[in-house]
Z-matrix of the N, CA and C atoms (Angstrom, degrees):
N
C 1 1.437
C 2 1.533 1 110.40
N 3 0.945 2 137.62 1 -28.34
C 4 1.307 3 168.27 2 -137.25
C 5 1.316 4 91.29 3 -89.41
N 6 1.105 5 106.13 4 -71.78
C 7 1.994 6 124.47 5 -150.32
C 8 1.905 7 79.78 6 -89.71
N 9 1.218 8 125.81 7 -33.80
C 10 1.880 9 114.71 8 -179.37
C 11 1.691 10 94.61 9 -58.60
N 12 1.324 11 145.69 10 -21.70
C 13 1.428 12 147.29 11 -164.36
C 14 1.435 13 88.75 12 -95.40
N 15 0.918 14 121.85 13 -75.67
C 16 1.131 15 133.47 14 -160.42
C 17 1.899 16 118.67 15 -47.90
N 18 1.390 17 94.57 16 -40.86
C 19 1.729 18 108.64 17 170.23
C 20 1.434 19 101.88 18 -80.89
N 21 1.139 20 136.60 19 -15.95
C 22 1.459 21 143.54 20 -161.00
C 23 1.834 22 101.67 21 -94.38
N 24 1.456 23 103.47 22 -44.30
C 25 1.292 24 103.40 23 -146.67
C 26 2.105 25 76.41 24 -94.88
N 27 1.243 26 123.79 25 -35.14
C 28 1.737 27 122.62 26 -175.52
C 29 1.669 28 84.60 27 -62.09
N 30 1.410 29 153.17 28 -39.31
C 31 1.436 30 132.32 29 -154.10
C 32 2.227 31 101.05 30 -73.76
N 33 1.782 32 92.20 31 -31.29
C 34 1.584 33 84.02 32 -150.86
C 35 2.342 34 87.11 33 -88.05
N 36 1.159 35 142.31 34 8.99
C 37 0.909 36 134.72 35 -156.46
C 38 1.316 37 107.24 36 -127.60
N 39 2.001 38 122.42 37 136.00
C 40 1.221 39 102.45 38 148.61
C 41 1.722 40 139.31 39 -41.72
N 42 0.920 41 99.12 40 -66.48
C 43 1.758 42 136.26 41 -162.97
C 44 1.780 43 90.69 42 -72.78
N 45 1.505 44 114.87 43 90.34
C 46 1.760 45 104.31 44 -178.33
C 47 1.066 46 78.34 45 -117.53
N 48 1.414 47 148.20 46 48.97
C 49 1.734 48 135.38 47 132.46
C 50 1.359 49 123.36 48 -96.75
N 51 1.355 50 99.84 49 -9.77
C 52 1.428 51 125.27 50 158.88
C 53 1.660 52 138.88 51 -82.13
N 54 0.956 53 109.47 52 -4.48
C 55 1.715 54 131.58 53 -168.15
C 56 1.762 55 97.67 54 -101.19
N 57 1.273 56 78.77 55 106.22
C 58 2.082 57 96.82 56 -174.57
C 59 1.730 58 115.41 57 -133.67
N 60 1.595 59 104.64 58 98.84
C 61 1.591 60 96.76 59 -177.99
C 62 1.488 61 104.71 60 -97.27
N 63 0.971 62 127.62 61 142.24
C 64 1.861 63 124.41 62 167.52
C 65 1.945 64 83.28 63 -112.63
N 66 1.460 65 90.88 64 150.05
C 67 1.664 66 121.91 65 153.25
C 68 1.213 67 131.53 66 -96.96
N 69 0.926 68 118.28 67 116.82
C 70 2.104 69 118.51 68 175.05
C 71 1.441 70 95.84 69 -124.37
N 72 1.211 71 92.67 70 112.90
C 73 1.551 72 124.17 71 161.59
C 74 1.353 73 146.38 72 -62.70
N 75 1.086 74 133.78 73 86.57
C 76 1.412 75 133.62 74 -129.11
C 77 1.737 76 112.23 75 -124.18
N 78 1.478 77 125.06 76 84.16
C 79 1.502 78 102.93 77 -153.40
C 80 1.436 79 149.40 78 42.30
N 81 1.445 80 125.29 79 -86.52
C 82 1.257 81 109.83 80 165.85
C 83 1.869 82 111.81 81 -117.26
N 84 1.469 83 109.07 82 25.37
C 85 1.267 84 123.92 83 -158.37
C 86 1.608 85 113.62 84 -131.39
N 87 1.341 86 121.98 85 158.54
C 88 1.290 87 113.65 86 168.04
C 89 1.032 88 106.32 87 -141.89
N 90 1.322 89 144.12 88 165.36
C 91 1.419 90 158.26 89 -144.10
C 92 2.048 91 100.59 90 -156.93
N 93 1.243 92 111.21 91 89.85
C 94 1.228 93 97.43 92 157.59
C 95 1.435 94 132.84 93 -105.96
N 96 1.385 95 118.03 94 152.40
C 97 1.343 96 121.11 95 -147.90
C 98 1.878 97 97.05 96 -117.97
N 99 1.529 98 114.99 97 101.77
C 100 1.575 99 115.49 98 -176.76
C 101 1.199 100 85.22 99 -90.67
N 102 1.335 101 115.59 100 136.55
C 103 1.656 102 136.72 101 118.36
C 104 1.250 103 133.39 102 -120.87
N 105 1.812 104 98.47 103 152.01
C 106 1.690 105 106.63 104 -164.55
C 107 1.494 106 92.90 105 -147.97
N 108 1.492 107 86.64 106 158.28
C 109 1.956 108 100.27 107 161.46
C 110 1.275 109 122.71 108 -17.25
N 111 1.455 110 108.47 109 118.20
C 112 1.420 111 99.10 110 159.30
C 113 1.667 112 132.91 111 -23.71
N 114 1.244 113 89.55 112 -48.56
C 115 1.838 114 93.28 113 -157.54
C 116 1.555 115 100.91 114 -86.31
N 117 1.695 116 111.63 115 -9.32
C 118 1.495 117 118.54 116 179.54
C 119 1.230 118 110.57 117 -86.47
N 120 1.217 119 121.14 118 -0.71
C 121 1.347 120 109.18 119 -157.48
C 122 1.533 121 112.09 120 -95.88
N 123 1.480 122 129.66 121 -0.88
C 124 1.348 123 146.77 122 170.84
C 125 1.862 124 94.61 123 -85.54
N 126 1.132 125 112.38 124 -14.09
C 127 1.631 126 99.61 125 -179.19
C 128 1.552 127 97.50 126 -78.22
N 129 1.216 128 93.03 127 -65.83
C 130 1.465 129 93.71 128 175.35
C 131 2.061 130 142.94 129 -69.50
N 132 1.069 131 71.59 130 -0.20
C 133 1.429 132 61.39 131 151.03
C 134 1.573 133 112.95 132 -132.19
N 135 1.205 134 134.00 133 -15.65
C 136 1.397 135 125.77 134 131.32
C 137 1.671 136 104.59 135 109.43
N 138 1.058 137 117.32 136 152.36
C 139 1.770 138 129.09 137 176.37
C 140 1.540 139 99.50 138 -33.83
N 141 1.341 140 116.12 139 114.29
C 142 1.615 141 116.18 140 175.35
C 143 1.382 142 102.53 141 62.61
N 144 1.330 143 148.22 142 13.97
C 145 1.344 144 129.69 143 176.12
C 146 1.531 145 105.97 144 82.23
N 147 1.003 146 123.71 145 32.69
C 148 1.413 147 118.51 146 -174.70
C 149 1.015 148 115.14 147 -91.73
N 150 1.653 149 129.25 148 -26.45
C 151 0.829 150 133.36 149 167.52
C 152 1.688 151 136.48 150 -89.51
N 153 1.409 152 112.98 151 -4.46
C 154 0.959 153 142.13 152 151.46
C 155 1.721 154 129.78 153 -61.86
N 156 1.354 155 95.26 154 -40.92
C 157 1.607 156 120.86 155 177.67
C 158 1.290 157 97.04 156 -74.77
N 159 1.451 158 122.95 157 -44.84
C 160 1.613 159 127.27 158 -172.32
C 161 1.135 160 116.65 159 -60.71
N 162 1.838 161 120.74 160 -32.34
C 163 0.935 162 130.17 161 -179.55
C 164 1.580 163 129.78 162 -92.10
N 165 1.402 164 121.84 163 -42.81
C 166 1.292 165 123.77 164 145.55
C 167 1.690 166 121.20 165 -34.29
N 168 1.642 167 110.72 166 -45.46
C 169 1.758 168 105.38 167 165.49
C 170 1.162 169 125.50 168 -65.90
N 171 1.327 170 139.38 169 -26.59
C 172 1.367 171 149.89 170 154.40
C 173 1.749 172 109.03 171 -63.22
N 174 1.030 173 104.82 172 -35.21
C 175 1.680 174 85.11 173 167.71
C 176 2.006 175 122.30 174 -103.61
N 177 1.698 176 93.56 175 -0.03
C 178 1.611 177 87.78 176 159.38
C 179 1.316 178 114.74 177 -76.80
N 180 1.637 179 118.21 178 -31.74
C 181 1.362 180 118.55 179 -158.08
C 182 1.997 181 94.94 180 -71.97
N 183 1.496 182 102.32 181 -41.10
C 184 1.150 183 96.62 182 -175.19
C 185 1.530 184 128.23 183 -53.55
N 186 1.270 185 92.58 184 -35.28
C 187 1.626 186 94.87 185 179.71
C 188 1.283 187 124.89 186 -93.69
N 189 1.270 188 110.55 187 -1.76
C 190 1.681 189 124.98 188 166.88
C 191 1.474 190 109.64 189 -74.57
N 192 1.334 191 106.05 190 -39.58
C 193 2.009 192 103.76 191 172.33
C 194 1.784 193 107.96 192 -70.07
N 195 1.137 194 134.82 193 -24.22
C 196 1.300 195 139.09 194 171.11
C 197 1.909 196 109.22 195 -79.94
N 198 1.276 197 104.23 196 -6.17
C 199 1.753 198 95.14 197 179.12
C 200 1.323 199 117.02 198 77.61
N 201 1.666 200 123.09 199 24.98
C 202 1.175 201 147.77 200 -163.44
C 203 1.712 202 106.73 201 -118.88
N 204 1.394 203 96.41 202 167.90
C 205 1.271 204 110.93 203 154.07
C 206 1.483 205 118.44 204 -143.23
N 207 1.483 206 112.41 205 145.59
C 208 1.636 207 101.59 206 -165.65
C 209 1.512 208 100.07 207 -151.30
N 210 1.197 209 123.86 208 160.93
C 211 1.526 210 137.94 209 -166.23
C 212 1.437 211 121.10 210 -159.12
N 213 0.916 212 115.59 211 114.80
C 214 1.811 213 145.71 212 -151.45
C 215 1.795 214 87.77 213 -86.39
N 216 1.398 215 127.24 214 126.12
C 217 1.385 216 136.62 215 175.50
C 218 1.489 217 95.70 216 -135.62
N 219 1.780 218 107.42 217 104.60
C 220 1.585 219 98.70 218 160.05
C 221 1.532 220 120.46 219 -93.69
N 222 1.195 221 118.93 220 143.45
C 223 1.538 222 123.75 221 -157.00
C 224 1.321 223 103.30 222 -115.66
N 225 1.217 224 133.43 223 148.07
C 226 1.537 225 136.61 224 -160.74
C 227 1.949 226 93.74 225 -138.11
């Protein structure tokens, strides 16, 4: 799931030497934590959050087929 953020978040950004998710693992849950470029960080999270929203749903769905639960935190 990890590296699906991570390829997700390098497509929408200049600066992909900058695009850093860590995981913390939380019982039956995970919490991943994206950060990016300052100046990238309006890409990603997008007009109204739309693109942000887009992305947190792609990683619930993901972790719902693994028997998980997981939650997308973009960090500024």
């Amino acid at each position: 799931m990890r590296d699906l953020v991570v390829w997700l978040a390098q497509q929408l950004v200049q600066d992909k030497g900058a695009v850093k998710v860590d995981a913390l693992e939380r019982d039956r849950s995970t919490v991943l934590e994206l950060t990016v470029a300052p100046d990238d960080l309006g890409r990603v999270i997008g007009r109204g959050g739309r693109t942000a929203k887009a992305l947190r749903t792609v990683v619930d769905l993901a972790a719902r087929r693994e028997g998980r639960r997981a939650v997308l935190d973009i960090l500024d």
